[in-house]
DRENKEDO-511682 format. One line per 8 residues: number of its first residue (from 0); their letters; for each residue x, y, z of N, C-alpha, C, O, CB. Coordinates in Angstrom, 2 decimals. Glycine has a CB too. Layout:
N
NUM) a) X:Y:Z:X:Y:Z:X:Y:Z:X:Y:Z:X:Y:Z; ...
This chain:
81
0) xxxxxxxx) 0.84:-1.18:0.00:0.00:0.00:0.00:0.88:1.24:0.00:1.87:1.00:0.69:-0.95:0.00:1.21; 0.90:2.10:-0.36:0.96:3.65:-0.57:1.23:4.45:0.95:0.37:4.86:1.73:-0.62:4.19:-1.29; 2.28:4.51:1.03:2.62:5.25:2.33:1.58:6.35:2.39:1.46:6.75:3.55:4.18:5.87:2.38; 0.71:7.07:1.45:0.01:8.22:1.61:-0.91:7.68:1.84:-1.51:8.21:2.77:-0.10:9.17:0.74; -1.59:6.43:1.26:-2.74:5.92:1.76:-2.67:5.42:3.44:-3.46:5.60:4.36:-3.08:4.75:0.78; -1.60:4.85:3.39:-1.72:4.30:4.79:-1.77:5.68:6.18:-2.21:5.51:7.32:-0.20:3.18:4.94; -1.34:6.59:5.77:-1.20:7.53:6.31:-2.65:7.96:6.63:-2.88:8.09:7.84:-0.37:8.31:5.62; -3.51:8.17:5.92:-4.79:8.61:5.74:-5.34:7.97:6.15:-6.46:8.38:6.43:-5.26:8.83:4.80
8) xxxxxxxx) -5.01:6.54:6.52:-6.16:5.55:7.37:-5.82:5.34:8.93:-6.38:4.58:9.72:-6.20:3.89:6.66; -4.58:6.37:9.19:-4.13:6.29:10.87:-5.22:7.10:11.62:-5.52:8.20:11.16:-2.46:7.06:11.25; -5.81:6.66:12.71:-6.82:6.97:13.40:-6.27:8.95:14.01:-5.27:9.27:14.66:-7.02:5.50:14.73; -7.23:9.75:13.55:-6.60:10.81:14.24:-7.05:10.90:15.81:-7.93:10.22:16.33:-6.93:12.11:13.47; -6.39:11.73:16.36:-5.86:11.69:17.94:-7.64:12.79:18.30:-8.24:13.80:17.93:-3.58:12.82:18.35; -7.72:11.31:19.49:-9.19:11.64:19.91:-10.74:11.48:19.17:-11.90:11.72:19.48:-9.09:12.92:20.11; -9.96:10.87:17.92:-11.36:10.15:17.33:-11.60:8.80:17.68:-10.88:7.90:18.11:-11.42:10.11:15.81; -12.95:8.89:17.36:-13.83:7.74:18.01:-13.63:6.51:16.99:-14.15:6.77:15.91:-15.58:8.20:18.18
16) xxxxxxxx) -12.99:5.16:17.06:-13.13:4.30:16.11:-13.50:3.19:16.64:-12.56:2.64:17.21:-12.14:4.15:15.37; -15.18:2.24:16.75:-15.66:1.29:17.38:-15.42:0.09:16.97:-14.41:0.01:16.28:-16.74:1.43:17.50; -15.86:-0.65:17.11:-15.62:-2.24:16.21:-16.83:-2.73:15.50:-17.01:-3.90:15.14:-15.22:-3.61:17.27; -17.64:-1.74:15.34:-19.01:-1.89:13.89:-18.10:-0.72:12.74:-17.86:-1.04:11.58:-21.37:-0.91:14.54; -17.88:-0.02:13.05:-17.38:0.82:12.01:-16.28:0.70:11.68:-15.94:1.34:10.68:-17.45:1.94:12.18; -15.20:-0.20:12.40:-13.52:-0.79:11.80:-14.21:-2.14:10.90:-13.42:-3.06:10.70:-12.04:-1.52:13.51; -15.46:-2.28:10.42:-15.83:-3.94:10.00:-16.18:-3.23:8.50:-15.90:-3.74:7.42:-17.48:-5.03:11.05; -16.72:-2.19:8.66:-17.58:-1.68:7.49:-16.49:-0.90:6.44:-15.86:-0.12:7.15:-18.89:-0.53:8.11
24) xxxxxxxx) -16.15:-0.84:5.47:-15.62:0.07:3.98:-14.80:1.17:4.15:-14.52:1.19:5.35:-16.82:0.75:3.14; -14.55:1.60:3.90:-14.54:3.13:3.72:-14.73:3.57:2.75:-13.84:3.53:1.90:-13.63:3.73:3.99; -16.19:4.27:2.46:-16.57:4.45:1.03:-16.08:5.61:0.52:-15.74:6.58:1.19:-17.98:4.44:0.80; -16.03:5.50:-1.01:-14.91:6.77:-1.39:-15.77:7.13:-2.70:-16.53:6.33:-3.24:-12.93:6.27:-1.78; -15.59:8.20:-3.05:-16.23:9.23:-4.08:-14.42:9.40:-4.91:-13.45:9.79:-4.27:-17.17:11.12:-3.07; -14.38:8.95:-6.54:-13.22:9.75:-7.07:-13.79:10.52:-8.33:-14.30:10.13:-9.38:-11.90:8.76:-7.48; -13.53:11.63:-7.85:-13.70:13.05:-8.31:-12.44:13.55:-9.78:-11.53:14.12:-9.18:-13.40:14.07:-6.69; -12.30:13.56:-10.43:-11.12:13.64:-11.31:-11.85:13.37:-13.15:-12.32:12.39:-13.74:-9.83:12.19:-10.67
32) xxxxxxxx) -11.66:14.47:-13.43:-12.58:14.55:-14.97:-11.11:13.46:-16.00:-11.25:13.13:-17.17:-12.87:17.04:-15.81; -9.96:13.16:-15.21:-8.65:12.24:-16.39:-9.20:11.22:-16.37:-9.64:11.03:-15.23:-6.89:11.91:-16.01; -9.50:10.09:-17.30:-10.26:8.84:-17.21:-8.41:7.76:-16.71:-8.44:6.57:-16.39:-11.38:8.39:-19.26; -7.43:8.38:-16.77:-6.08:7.41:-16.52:-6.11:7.20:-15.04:-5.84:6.20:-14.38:-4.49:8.15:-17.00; -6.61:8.69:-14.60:-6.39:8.99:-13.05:-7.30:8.28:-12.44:-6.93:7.48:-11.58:-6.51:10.44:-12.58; -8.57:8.42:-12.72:-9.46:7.51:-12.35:-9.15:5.92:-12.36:-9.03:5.32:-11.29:-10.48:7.80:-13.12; -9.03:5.27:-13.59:-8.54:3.97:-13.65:-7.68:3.23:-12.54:-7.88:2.22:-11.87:-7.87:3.98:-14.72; -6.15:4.52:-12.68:-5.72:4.10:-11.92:-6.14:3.94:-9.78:-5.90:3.01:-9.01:-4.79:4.67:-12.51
40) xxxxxxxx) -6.56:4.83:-9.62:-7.32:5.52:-8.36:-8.32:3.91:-7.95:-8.49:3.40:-6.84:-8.54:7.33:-8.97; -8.73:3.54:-9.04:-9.89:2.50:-8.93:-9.04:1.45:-8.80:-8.99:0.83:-7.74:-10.99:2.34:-10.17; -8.48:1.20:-9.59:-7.54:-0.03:-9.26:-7.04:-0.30:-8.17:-7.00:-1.47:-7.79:-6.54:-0.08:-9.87; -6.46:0.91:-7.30:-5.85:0.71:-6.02:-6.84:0.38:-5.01:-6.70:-0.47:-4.14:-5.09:1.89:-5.62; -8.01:1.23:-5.21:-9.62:1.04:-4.53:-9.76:-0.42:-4.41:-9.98:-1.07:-3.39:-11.03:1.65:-5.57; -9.65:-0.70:-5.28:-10.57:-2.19:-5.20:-9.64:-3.15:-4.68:-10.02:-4.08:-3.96:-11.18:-2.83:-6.77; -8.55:-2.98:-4.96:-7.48:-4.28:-4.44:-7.23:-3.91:-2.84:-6.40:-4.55:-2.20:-5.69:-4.31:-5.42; -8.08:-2.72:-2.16:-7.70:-3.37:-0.51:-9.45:-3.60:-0.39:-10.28:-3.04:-1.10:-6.72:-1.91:1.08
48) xxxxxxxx) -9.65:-4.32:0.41:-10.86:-4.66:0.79:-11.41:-3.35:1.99:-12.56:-3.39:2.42:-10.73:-6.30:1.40; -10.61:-2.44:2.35:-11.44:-1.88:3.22:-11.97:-0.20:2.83:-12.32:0.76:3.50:-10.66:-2.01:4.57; -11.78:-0.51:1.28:-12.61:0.48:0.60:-13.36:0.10:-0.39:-13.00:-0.86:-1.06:-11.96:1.44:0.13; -14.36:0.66:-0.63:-15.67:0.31:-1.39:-15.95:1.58:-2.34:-16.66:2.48:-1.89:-17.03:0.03:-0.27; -15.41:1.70:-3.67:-15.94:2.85:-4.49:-17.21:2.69:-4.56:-17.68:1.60:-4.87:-15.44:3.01:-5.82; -17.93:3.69:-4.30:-18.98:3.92:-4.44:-19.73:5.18:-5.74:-20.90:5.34:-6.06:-19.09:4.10:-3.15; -18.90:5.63:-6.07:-19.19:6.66:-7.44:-17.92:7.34:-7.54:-17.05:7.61:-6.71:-20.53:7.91:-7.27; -18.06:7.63:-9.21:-16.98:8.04:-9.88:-17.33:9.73:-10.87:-17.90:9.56:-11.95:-16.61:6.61:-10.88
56) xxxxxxxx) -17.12:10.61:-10.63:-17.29:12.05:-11.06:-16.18:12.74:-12.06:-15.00:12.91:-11.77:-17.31:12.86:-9.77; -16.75:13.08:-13.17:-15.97:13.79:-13.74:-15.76:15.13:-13.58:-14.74:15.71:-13.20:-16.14:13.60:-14.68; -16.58:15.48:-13.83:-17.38:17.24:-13.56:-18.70:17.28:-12.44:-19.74:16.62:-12.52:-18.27:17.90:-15.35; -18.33:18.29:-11.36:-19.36:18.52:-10.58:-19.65:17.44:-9.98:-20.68:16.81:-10.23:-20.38:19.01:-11.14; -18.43:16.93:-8.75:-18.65:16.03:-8.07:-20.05:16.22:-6.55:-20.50:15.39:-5.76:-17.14:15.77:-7.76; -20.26:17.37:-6.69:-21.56:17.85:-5.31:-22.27:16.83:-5.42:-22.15:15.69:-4.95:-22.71:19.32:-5.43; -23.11:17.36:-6.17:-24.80:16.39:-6.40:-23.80:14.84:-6.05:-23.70:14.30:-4.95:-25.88:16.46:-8.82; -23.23:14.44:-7.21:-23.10:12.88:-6.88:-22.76:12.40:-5.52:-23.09:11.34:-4.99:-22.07:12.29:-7.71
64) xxxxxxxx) -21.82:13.68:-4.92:-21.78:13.25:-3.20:-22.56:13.40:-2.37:-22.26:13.11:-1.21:-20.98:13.73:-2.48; -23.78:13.90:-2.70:-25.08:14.49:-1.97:-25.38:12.61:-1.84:-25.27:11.80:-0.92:-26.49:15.87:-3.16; -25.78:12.55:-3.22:-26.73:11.81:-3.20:-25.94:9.80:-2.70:-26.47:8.88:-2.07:-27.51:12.19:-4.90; -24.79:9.89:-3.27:-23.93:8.39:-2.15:-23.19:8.69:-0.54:-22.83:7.76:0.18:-22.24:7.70:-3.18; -23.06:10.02:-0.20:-22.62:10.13:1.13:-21.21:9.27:0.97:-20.90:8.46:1.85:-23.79:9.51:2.29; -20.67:9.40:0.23:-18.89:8.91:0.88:-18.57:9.23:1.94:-18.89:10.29:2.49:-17.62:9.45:0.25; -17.58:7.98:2.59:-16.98:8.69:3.46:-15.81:9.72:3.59:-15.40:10.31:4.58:-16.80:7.99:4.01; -15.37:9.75:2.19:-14.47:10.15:1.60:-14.31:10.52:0.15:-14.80:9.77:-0.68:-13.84:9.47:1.89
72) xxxxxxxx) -13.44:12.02:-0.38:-13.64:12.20:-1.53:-12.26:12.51:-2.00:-11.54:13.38:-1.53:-14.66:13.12:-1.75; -11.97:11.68:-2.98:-10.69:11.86:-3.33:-10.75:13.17:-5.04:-10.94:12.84:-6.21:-10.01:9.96:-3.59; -10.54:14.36:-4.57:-10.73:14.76:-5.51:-9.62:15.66:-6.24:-8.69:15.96:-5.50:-11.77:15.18:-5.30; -9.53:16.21:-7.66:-8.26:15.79:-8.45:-7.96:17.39:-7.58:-8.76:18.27:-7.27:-8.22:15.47:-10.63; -6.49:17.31:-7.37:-5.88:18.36:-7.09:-5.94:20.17:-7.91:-6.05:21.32:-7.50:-4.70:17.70:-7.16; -5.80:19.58:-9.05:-5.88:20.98:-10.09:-7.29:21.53:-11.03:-7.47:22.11:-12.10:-4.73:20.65:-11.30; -8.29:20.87:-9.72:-9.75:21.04:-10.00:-10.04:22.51:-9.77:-9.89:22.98:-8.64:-10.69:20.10:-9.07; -10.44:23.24:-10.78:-10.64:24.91:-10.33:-11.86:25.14:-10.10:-12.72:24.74:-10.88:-10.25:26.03:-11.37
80) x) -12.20:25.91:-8.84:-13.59:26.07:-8.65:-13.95:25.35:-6.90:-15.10:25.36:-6.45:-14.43:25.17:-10.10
C-alpha cells in the first residue's frame, strides 16, 4: 500500500473508532474529470478490501456526493472552482 494511503487511514488523535465501524468500507467518491487517473485511483480502490468505491465524477462532483454520502472524496488536485 501507498505510504500516503496508509497515512490517511491512521486513526486521528481523539477520534472515536468502534468495532461496527472498523468492519464496514470506507466508502470513497473519485472526483477527477482524467479517465487514466481515475482507472488508476480505482484499481488501487478495489485491491484493498477496506474500501468500497462507491461513485466516480468527472465534472461537478456535489450532487453525486449528496446523493452516495462517501466517506471520503478523493478529488483531483488541479480542479478549479
Amino acid at each position: 500500500m501507498h505510504k500516503e494511503i496508509e497515512m490517511a487511514l491512521t486513526p486521528v488523535s481523539g477520534s472515536q473508532v468502534t468495532i461496527e465501524s472498523a468492519r464496514r468500507p470506507i466508502t470513497v467518491l473519485i472526483a477527477d474529470p482524467n479517465e487514466i487517473s481515475r482507472s488508476g485511483l480505482r484499481a488501487l480502490l478495489e485491491a484493498d478490501p477496506r474500501f468500497d468505491l462507491v461513485a466516480e465524477a468527472t465534472i461537478e462532483p456535489a450532487t453525486l456526493a449528496e446523493r452516495s454520502q462517501p466517506n471520503l472524496i478523493l478529488l483531483d488536485p488541479a480542479r478549479q472552482g
